[in-house]
N, C-alpha and C positions, 0 to 999 in steps of 0.2 A: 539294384534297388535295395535300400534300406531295411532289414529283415525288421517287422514289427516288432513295438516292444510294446504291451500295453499299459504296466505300471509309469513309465516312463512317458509314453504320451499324456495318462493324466495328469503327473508330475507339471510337463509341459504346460499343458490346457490351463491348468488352471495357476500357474506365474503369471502366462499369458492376458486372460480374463483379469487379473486381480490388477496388472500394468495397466493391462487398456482402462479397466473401470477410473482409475486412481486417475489417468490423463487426461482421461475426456472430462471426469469431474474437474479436475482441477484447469482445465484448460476452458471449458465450458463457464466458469464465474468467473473468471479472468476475461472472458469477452462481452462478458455482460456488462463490464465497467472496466474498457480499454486503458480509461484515464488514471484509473487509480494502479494498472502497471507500470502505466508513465512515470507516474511520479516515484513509485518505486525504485525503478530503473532510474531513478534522476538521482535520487538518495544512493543506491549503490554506487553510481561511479564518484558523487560528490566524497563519500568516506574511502573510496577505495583510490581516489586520487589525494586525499588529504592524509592519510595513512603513514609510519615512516617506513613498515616493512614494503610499499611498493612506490618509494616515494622517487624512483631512478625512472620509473615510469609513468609519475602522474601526468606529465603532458599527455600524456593516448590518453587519460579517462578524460582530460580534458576536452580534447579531440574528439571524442565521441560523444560528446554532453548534446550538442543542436542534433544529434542524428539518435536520442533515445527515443522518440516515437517510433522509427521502425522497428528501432531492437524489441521497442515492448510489444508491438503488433508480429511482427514473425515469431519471438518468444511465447505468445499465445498461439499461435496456429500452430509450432512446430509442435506444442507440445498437445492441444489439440487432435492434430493429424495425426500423430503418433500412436495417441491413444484409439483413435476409430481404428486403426489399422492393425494394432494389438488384437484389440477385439473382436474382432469380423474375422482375423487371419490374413491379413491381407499383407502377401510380400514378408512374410513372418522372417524369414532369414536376413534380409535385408535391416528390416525396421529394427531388429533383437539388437542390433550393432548400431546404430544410431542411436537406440533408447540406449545401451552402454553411454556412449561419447554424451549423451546428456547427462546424464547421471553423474559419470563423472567428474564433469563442470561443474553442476549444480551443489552435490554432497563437499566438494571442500570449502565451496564457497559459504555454505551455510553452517560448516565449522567455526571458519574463521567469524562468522557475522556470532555464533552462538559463543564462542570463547571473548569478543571484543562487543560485541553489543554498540556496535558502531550504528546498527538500523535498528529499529525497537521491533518491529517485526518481517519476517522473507514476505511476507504478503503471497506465500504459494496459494492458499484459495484465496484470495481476492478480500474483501469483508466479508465473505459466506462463514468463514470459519476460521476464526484466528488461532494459531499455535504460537508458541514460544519459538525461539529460537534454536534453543536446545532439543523443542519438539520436533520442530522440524528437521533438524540434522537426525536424528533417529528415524525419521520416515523415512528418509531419504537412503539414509542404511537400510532400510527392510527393503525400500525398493531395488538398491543397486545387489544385494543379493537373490532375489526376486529375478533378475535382468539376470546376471549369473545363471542361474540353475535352468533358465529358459537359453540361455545361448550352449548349456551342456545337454538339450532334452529336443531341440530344436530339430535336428536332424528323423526325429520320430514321433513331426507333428507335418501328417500330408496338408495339400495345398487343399484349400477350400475352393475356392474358384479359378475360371481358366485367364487369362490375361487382364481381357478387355475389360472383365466386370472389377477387376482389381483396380486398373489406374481408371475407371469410373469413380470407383468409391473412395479414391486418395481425391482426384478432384474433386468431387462434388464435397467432397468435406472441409477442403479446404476454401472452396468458393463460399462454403456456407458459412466457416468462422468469419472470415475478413469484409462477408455483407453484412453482417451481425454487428462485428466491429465498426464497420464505417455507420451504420446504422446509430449505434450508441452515441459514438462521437460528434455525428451532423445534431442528435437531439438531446435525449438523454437516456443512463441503464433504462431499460424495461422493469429492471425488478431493483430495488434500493434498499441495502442493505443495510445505512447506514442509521443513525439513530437521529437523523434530519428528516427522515419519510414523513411523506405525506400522512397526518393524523396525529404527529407525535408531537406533544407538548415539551416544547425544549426546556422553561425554566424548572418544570418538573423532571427532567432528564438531569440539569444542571445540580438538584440538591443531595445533599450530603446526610444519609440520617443521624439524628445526634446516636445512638450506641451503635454506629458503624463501627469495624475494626480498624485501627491507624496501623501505619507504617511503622512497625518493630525495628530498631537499628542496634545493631552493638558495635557499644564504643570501642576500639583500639588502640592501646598507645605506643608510639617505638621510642625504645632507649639505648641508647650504647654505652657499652663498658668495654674498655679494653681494645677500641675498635670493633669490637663487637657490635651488632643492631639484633635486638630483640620485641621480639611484640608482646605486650600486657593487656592483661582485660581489665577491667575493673576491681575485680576480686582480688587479682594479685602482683600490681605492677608494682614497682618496689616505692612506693610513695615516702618515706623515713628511711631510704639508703640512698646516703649524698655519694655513693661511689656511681650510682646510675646518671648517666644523662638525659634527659629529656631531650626527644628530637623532633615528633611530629605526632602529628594524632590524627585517627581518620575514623569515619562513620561509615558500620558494612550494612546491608539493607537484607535481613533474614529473614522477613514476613512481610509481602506484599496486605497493606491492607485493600480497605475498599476504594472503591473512586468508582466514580459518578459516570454512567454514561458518555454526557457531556461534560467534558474538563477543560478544556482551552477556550471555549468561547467567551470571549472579552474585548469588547468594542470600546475604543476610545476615540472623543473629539479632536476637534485640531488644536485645542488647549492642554490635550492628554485628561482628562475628568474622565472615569469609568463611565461611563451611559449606557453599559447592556443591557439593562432590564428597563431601561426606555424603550426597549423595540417589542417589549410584549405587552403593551398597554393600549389596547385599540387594536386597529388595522393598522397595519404597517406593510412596507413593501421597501425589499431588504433588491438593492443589486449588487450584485457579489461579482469584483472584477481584483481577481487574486495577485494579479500582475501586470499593472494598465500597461506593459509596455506590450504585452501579448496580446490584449483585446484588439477586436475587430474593430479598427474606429468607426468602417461604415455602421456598425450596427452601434457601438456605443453613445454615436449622435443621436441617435433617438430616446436617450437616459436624460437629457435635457428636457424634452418635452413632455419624456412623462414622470418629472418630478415637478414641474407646472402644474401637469393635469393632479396630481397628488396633491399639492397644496390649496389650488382651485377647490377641491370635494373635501379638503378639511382631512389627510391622509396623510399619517408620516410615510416618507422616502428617504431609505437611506442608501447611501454609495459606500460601500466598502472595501475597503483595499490592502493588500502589504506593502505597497509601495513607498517610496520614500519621494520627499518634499522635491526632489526636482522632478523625474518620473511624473508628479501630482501637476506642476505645471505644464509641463509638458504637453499631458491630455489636456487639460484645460483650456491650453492653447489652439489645442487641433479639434476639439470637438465645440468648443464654446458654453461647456458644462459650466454654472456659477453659483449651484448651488452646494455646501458644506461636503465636503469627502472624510470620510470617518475610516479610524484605521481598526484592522484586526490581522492575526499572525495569518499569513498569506496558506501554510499548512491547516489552519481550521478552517480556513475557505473555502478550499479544495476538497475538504470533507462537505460542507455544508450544501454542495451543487456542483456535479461535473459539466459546468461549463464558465465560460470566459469571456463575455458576461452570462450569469445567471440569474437569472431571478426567481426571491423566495417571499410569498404572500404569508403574512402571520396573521392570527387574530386571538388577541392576548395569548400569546403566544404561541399557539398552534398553529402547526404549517398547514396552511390550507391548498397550495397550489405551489408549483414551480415548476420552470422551463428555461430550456434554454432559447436566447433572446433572438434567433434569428430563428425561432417556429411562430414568431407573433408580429 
């Protein structure tokens, strides 16, 4: 046996404690809204197959594009499960080495994402709490050091419980993410974190205050001389020295200004005419189907009958989609839908209702109600 150390066990205790907290949080708002890891994970392999540095291999991210629902459902439980087990103690020597092999998956891949800026954000909490890029490869460093000092302290943290109350509490924790999950997915999150929630007035979300801060940029220009390539700012590029050539010029982005809540939402007719702020005038009732070739046609037929009963009661209905002009007939064909399909980018969609179809009730513009279409 293990002669006790006690600076070392709290050393341990509390890597431990800080791992677990960090997991189950960040795995816990991650199953609150399964979909928005999906698409996450949809985003990472589409950049990480379109890339040149991994481009001998983009067939596998191809290859794994129809199978990112599981990766982003077990990628929330592992990390989930990981985190309850951190923190109960449960299987501590076991799980210390796992949470390693996560870790260090996750930390270069969140380098690479923070050096290229290929995803605009890791989405590690979920919409609960957005970091940077660059933020997040730092957390991810405090944790994989964190995992460290717990795989050198490990050995002089006793077991908390005897067997059987251990692989209780790995299952029951894991039965409990993936009911959560499948729960979210059949209707919709429990909790909404987005700035489409219920109560929030979007075109007020949408404005810009006039002395908001703008986007600060500095200009840079490249010149060569002598085979040479040199960059100039403003101040001092050699503007009156015909030995310089002009080569190219590019705009670096130093100061993020403001921006609005809501920034992408912009609906267009089948003539392409802007009509967004036609949808917050009255009662409206928005169906949001991000990608008609993914919707459920059983339930999409019935998008027919209740843009009828919409018109009948004097009620805009609108159909929204990113889909493109064949896609559009396509459904039209299989559902018998005939009335107007209105486009918007299939990624604000997906923000505005995780589901496929959803529906979002406005009244000048305030969301009054939304659900996904196969609870009604």
């Amino acid at each position: 046996m293990t002669a006790p150390n006690k600076p070392l066990h709290i050393i341990g205790s509390v890597a431990r404690t800080l791992l677990g907290l960090v997991f189950v949080f960040s795995g816990f708002v991650k199953a609150i809204d399964p979909l928005g890891t999906l698409y996450k994970v949809e985003d990472y392999l589409a950049a990480l197959g379109s890339t040149a540095l991994f481009s001998a291999i983009s067939g596998f991210f191809s290859f794994l594009m129809p199978f990112a629902l599981p990766i982003a459902l077990l990628l929330i439980a592992s990390e989930f499960v990981l985190g309850v087990m951190l923190f109960s103690n449960t299987w501590t020597k076991v799980t210390s080495w796992l949470t390693l092999a996560f870790m260090l998956l996750m930390t270069p891949l969140t380098l690479w994402l923070a050096i290229t800026g290929a995803v605009a954000d890791c989405g590690c909490f979920g919409d609960a709490l957005i970091l940077t890029n660059w933020q997040t490869f730092w957390k991810n460093v405090v944790l994989l050091v964190l995992v460290i000092v717990l795989l050198c302290t490990k050995r002089w943290i006793p077991r908390t419980f005897i067997w059987p109350v251990e692989l209780g509490i790995t299952c029951f924790s894991a039965a409990f993410v993936f009911g959560w999950m499948i729960f979210a997915i059949l209707h919709l999150p429990v909790k909404d974190f987005r700035p489409y929630k219920i109560g929030n007035n979007i075109p007020e979300l949408m404005e810009v205050p006039d002395d908001a801060p703008v986007d600060e940029y500095e200009v840079r220009f490249i010149y060569e001389k002598d085979g040479h390539e040199q960059e100039f700012t403003l101040d001092n590029y050699p503007k009156d020295d015909s030995t310089w050539t002009f080569v190219d010029q590019k705009s670096i982005l130093i100061k993020k200004g403001y921006e609005a809540p809501i920034h992408d939402f912009v609906v267009f007719n089948e003539d392409m005419d802007d009509i967004t702020y036609d949808l917050f005038d009255g009662e409206a009732t928005l169906a949001i189907l991000y990608k008609l070739e993914r919707t459920n046609l059983k339930q999409a037929m019935r998008l027919q009958q209740m843009a009828e009963e919409a018109a009948w009661n004097g009620h805009a209905f609108y159909l929204l989609t990113g889909s493109g002009e064949e896609e559009i007939e396509r459904f039209r064909q299989l559902t018998g839908y005939d009335y107007e399909i209105f486009f918007c980018d299939p990624t604000a969609l997906k923000t505005v209702v995780r589901a496929n179809p959803g529906i979002v009730c406005l009244e000048d513009g305030v969301v009054t109600d939304k659900y996904n279409l196969r609870n009604r």
